[in-house]
matplotlib code that plots the C-alpha trace (Angstrom):
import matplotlib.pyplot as plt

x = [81.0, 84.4, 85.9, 88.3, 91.4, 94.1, 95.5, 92.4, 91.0, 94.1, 93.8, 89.5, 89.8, 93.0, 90.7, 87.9, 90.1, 91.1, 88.0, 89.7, 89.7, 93.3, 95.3, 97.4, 99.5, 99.6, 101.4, 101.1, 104.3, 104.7, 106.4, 108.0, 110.2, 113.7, 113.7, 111.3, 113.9, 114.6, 111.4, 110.4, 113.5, 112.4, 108.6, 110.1, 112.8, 109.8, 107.9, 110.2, 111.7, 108.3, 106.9, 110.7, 110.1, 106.6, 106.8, 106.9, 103.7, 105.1, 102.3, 103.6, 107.5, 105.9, 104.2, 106.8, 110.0, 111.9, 113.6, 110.4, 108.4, 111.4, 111.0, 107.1, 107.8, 110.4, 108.3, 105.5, 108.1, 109.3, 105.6, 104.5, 108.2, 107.3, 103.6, 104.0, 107.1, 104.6, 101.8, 104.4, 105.6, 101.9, 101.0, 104.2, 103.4, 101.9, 100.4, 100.1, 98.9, 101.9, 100.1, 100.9, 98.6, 99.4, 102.0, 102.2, 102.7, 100.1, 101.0, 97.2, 96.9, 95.4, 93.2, 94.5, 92.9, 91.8, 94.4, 92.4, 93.6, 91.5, 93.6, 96.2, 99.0, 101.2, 101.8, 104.9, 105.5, 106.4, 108.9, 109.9, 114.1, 113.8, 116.8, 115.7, 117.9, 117.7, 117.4, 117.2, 113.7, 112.8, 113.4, 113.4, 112.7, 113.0, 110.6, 110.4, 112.1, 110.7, 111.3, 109.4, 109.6, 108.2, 108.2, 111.0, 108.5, 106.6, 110.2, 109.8, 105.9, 107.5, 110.3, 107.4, 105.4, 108.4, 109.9, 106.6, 105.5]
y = [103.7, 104.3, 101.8, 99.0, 99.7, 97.4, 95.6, 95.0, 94.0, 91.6, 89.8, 89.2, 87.8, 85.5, 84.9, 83.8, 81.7, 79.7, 79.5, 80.6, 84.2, 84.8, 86.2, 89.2, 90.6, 91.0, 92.5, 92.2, 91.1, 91.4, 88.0, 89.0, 87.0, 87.9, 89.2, 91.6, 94.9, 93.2, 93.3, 96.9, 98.4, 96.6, 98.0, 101.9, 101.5, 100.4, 103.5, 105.6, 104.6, 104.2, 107.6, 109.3, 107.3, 109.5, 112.3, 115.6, 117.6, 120.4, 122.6, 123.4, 124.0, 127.9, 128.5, 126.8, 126.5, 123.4, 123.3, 123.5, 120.9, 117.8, 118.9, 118.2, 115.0, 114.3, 114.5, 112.7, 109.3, 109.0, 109.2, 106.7, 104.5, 104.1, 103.8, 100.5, 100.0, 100.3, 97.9, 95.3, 95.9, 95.6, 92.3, 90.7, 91.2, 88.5, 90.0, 88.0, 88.1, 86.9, 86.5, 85.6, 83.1, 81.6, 79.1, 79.7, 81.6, 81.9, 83.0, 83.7, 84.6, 88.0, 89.8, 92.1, 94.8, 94.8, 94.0, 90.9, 87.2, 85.0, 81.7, 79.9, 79.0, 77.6, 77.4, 77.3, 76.5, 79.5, 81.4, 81.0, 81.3, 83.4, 85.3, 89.2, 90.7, 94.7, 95.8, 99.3, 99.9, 97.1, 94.0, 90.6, 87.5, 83.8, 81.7, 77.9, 78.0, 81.9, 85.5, 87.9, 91.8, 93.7, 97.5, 99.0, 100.7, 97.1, 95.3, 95.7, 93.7, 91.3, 90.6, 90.4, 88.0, 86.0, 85.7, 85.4, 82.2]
z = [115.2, 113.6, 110.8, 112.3, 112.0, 109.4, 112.1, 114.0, 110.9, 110.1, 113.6, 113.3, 110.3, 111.2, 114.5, 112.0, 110.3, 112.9, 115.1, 117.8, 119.7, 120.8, 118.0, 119.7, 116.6, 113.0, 110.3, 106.2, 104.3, 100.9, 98.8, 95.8, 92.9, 92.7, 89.3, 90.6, 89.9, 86.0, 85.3, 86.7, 84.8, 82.1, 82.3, 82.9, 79.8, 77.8, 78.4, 78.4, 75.0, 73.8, 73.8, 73.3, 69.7, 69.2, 67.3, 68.6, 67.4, 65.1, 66.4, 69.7, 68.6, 67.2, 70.4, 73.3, 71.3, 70.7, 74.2, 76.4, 73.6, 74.2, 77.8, 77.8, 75.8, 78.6, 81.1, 79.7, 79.5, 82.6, 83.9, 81.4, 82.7, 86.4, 85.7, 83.7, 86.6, 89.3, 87.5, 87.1, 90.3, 92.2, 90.0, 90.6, 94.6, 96.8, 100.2, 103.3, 106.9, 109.5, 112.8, 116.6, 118.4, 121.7, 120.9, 117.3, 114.1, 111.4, 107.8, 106.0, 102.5, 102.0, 99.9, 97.2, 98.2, 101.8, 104.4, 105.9, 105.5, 103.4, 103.7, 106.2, 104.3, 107.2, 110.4, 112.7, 116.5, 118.4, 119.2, 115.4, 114.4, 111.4, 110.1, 109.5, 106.7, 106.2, 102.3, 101.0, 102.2, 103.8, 106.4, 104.6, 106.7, 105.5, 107.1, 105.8, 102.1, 101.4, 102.0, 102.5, 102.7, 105.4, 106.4, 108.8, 110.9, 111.6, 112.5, 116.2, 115.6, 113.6, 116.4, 118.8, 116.6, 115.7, 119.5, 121.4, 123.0]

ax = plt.figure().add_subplot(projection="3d")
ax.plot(x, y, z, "-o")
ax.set_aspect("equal")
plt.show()
């Protein structure tokens, strides 16, 4: 018996929630603050400008040269730069379950680290009017006073779960 799939797994647990048996789609969006891109380019200039201000180890100018040793040290900071980028980036995140029921939309709360919703956090009367914005690489829909961001390849679900009766 194989594993359940993330989107099977998404609609039994927004089926459990509810204590009904009907959910027909769902997707996970991602909430994030709007200084979101501040604080990432914050996080990479840090460590970046961080380890360009270590030292380089005289040892390996006799052995690389000069040239290939900045290179090394280089490298080394921009790694470090979109590591910190991408912690601030994952911690600053909020992921949530938007679901279709019959005659309604469900957004759940969901766990961190396992694509299953844990929470409702609201609920809407279906078909829902939501504006659908596209960003660089991703759609961004406002529903009640927030936005959220979800994947291009998961617009056509989101239409579906958003137009559905």
């Amino acid at each position: 018996m194989g594993r359940a799939s993330g989107r099977r797994r998404m609609i039994n647990s927004v089926n459990k929630l509810t204590a009904e048996n009907d959910c027909t789609e769902a997707i996970l969006i991602q909430r994030r603050p709007k200084w979101i891109a501040l604080s990432t380019g914050v996080a990479m200039l840090t460590g970046n400008v961080g380890v360009m201000l270590l030292p380089m180890p005289d040892e390996l100018e006799p052995f690389v040269g000069v040239e290939l040793a900045l290179f090394v040290r280089n490298t080394l900071a921009l790694f470090v730069g979109m590591a910190l980028a991408m912690v601030v980036f994952l911690s600053l995140t909020s992921y949530l379950v938007l679901a279709h029921r019959p005659g309604e939309v469900v957004l759940a709360r969901s766990s961190r680290w396992y694509a299953k919703a844990v929470e409702i956090a609201d609920r809407w009367p279906s078909p829902v009017s939501a504006p659908i914005d596209s960003t660089i690489m991703s759609k961004r829909v406002t529903l009640g006073s927030s936005q959220y961001h979800v994947p291009p390849q998961f617009s056509r679900r989101l239409n579906k779960i958003l137009s559905s009766k």
